[in-house]
N, C-alpha and C positions, 0 to 999 in steps of 0.2 A: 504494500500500500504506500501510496507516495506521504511524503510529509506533509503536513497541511498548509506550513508556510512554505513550501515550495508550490503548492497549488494557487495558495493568496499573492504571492507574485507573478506565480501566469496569469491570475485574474488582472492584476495592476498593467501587466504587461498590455491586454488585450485591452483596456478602458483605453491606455495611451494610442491606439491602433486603430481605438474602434471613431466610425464615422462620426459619431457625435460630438467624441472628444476636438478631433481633428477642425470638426467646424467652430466648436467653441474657441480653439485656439485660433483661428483663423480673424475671428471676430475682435479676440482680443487684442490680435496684434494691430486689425483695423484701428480700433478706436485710441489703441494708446501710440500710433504712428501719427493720428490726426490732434496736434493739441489742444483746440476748441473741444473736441469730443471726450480727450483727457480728462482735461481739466473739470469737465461738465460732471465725467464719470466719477472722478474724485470726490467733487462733493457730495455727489448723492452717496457714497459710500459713506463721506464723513456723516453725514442727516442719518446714517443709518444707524451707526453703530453709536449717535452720541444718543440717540433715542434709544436702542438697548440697553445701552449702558444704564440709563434713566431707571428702564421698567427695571432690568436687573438686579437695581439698587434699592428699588420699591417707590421711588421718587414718582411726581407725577409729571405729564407732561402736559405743558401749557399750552393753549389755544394757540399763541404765536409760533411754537416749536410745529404741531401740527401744522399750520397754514403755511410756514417755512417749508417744510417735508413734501407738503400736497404741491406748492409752485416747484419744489425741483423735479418730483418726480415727471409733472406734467413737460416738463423743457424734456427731460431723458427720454420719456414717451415720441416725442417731436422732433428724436435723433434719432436718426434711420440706423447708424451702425452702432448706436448704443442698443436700438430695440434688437436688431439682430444679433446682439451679444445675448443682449437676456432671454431673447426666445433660444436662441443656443443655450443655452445655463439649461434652459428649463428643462430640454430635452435627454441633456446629459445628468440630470436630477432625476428623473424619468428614470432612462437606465439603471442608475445607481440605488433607485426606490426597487426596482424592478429585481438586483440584485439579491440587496437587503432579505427581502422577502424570502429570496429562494434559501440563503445561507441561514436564515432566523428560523425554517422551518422545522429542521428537527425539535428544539426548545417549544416552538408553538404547541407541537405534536406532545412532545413532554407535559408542557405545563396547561397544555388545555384538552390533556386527554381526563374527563370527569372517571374514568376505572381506576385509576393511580389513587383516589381517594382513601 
């Protein structure tokens, strides 16, 4: 039987390989070759994480932070190779849900089979 972590690296291997990944990478290099689209992606990323960090913390988030977060997302929306970054994310999130699933199966099968009771 093969190692398991030699099988989790032929997995990684094949995400790296697979068409999804490939376009997301493609996207990526798009928008962070184009500085306005850079820069645009940057801050939606900062809007993001400073907002997690917020809930994370339990802190609340104010009406201006919200209305900040809604006007950047809408400018990203209205970036053609920012959207096709995130519809590529999405799809390679897809995949990786799609994975998830398969490899969690046994534990599923364990922990929600009601006879083990």
């Amino acid at each position: 039987m093969a190692n398991i972590h030699d099988s989790a690296y032929d997995l990684e291997k094949a995400i790296r390989e697979s068409e999804e990944f490939n376009h997301l990478k493609n996207s990526f290099e798009a928008v962070m070759s184009n500085p306005q689209a850079k820069q645009l992606f940057e801050r939606f990323r900062d809007t993001q994480m400073q907002l997690q960090e917020k809930q994370m913390q339990g802190l609340d988030i104010t009406e201006e932070e919200v209305e900040q977060a809604r006007t950047v997302v809408e400018e990203v929306q209205q970036h053609s190779d920012i959207s096709k970054l995130m519809e590529d994310e999405q799809q390679l999130n897809l995949l990786i849900n799609d994975i998830s699933r398969i490899i969690t199966k046994p534990l599923e099968e364990l922990y929600g089979n009601p006879d083990h009771q």
